[in-house]
C-alpha positions in Angstrom: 0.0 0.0 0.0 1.3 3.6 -0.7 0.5 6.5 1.7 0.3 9.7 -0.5 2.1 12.4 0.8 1.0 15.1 -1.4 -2.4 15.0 -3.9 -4.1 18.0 -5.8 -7.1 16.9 -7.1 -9.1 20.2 -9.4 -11.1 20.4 -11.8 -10.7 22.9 -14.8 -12.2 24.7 -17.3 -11.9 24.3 -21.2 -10.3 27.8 -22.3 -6.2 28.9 -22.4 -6.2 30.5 -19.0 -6.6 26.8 -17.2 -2.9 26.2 -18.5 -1.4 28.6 -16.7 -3.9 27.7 -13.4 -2.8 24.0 -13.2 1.0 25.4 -13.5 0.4 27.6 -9.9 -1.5 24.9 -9.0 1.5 22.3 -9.0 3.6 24.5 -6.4 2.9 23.0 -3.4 3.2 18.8 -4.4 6.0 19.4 -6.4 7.8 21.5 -3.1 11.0 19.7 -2.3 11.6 17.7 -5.4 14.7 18.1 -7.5 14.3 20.1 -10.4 14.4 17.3 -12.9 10.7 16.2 -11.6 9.8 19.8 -10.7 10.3 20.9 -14.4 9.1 17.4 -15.7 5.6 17.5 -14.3 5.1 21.1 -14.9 5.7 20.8 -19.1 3.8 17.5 -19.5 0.5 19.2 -17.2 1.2 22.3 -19.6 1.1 19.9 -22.3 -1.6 18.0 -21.5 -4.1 20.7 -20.3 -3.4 22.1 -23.7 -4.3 19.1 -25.6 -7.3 19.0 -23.6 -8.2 22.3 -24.4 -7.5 22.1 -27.9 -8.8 18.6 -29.2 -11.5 17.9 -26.0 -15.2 18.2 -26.5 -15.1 21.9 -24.3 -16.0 19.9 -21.2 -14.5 20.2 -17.8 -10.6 19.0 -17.2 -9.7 17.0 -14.3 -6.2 17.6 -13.3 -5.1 14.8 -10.8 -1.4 14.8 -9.2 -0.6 12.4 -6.3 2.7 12.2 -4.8 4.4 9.6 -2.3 8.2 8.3 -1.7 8.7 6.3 -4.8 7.3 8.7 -7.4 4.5 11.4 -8.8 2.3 10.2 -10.3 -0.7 12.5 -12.2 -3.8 12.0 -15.1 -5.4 14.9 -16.9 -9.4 13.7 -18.5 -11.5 15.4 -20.5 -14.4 13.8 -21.4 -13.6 13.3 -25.1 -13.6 9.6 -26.8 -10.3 7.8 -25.5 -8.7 8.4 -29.0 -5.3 9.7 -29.0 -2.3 9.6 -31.4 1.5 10.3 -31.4 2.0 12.5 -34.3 4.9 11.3 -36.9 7.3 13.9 -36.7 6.6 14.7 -40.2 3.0 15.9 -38.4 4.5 18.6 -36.2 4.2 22.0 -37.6 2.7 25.5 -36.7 -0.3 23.5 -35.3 1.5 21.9 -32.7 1.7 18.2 -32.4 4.4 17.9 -30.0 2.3 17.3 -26.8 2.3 13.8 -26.5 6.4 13.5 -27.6 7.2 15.7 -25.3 5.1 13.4 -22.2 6.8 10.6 -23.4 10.3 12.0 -23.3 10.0 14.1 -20.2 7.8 10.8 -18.1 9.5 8.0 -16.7 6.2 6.0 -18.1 3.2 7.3 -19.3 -0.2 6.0 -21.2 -3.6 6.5 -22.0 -6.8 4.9 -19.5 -10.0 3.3 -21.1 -12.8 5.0 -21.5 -12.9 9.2 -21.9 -9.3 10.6 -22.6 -7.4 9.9 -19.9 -3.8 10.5 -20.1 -1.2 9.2 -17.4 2.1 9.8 -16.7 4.6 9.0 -13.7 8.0 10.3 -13.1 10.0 8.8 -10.4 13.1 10.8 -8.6 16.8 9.6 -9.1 
């Protein structure tokens, strides 16, 4: 069993000012952790509120962060259809298309949940 030591648990709405919101929000679980996982969690919830934002169905955003000994773990759900894709690099442009590189090469291990879109991610300190 893992006792959390730290958890935010909000919910957000769909529009660009929720980004920066979930960023200030992330200030007190992430206190104390090397910068590595500090500047880790705060990109891939910057990336992944945006993506939510931008592709969801202009729903609410849960923004879920939990943090114990062994790692920090988080999920951000909109309630959009599950689908997701990692964009060929030959995607990325001016439109973006970075967001879900950029979780996997900033998270230790990351993923994707059944049911609405549901991304994952942990990171877990040196």
């Amino acid at each position: 069993m893992h006792v959390v030591d730290q958890e935010l648990d909000m919910t957000l709405p769909p529009r660009p000012e929720s980004v920066g919101e979930a960023r200030h929000a992330l200030s007190d679980v992430l206190d104390g952790l090397d910068e590595r996982i500090q500047d880790g969690v705060t990109v891939i919830v910057s990336e992944l509120v945006t993506n939510a934002i931008k592709h969801g169905p202009d729903r609410p955003i849960a923004l879920r962060i939990w943090r114990d000994r062994e790692a920090i773990r988080g999920e951000i759900e909109d309630e959009g259809h599950g689908r997701l894709e990692i964009w060929r690099e030959s995607d990325r442009g001016p439109e973006g298309g970075y967001g879900l590189p950029i979780v996997e090469a900033m998270s230790d291990r990351w993923g994707v949940s059944d049911g609405n879109t549901c991304v994952w991610f942990e990171l877990v300190p040196n």
